[in-house]
C-alpha positions, -999 to +999 in steps of 0.1 A: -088-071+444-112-053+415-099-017+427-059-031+422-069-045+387-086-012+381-057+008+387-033-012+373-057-012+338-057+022+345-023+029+350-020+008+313-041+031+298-024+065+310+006+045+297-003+040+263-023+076+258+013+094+269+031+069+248+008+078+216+008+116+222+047+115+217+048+093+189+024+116+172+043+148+185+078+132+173+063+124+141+049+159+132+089+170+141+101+148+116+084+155+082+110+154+052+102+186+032+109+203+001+104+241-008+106+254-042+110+291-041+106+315-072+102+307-110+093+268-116+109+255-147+087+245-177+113+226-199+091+225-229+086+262-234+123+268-220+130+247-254+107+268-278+128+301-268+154+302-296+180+328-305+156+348-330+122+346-306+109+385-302+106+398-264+070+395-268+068+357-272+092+354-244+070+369-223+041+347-228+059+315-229+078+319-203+063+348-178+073+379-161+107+372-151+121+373-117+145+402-127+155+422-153+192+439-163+194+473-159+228+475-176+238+467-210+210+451-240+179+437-215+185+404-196+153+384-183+166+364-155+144+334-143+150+324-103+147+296-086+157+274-058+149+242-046+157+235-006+153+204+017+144+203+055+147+174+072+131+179+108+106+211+114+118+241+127+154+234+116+170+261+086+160+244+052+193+233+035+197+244-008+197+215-030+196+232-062+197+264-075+185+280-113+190+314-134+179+306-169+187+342-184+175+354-213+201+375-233+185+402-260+203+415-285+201+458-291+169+443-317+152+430-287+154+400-299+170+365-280+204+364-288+211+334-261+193+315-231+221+302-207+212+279-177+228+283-145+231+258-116+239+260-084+280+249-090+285+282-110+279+310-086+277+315-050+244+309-032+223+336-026+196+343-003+164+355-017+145+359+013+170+384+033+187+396-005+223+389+012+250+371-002+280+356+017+308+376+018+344+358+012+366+364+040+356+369+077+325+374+093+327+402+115+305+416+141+290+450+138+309+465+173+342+445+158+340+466+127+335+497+145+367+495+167+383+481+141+382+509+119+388+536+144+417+518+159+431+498+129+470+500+115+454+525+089+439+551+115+461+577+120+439+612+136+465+635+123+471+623+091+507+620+095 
């Protein structure tokens, strides 16, 4: 009678250990998370820049920017984006998306600060520095025959 009660306490036990060790492994599966990625927005000193400020004062209220124009007067361009994953080891989704840019005039001095959000461009991934292309996506190989053998290939350019 002791050795059934034993195993059946036992079995119990063996029970409850493998049902805590999944609850603890499902639980560390399914943190909420949110990743901030590049510049982090200081609204206050965002608000000191004012058409006027020198490049100079830019810089130290502000920081290095992400990027800079190469084209044209000198753009700072401040980066940011702001993603949500809902289970680990799933692809983060992007909530929100900044470029606060920083427009000089040929003075070097701010001529405008415009804030962009994610509704006013296309997304763009900072990580791989790819953007979606509009239209199809097409496979390497599919390219490759495509262009050899397309309506537009003609060997003897007849």
């Amino acid at each position: 009678m002791k050795l059934r009660e034993t195993r059946l306490l036992s079995r119990r036990s063996m029970t409850l250990a493998l049902g805590a060790t999944l609850l603890t492994g499902l639980a560390a599966c399914s943190g909420r998370e949110t990743i901030t990625r590049g510049y982090v927005l200081d609204e206050r000193a965002l608000a000191e820049i004012r058409p006027g400020t020198s490049v100079d004062t830019v810089l130290a209220k502000l920081g290095t920017p992400s990027t800079v124009s190469t084209v044209g007067n000198k753009t700072f361009y401040y980066i940011s984006q702001t993603l949500k994953r809902t289970v680990q080891f799933m692809e983060p989704s992007i909530v929100d998306q900044r470029v606060i840019a920083v427009y000089f005039n040929s003075a070097f001095k701010v001529e405008r600060v415009a804030n962009y959000g994610i509704q006013d461009g296309q997304i763009f991934d900072f990580i791989s520095r790819t953007t979606a292309s509009s239209g199809q996506e097409q496979s390497f190989l599919r390219q490759i025959f495509r262009g050899a053998g397309g309506s537009s290939f003609n060997p003897f350019g007849a």
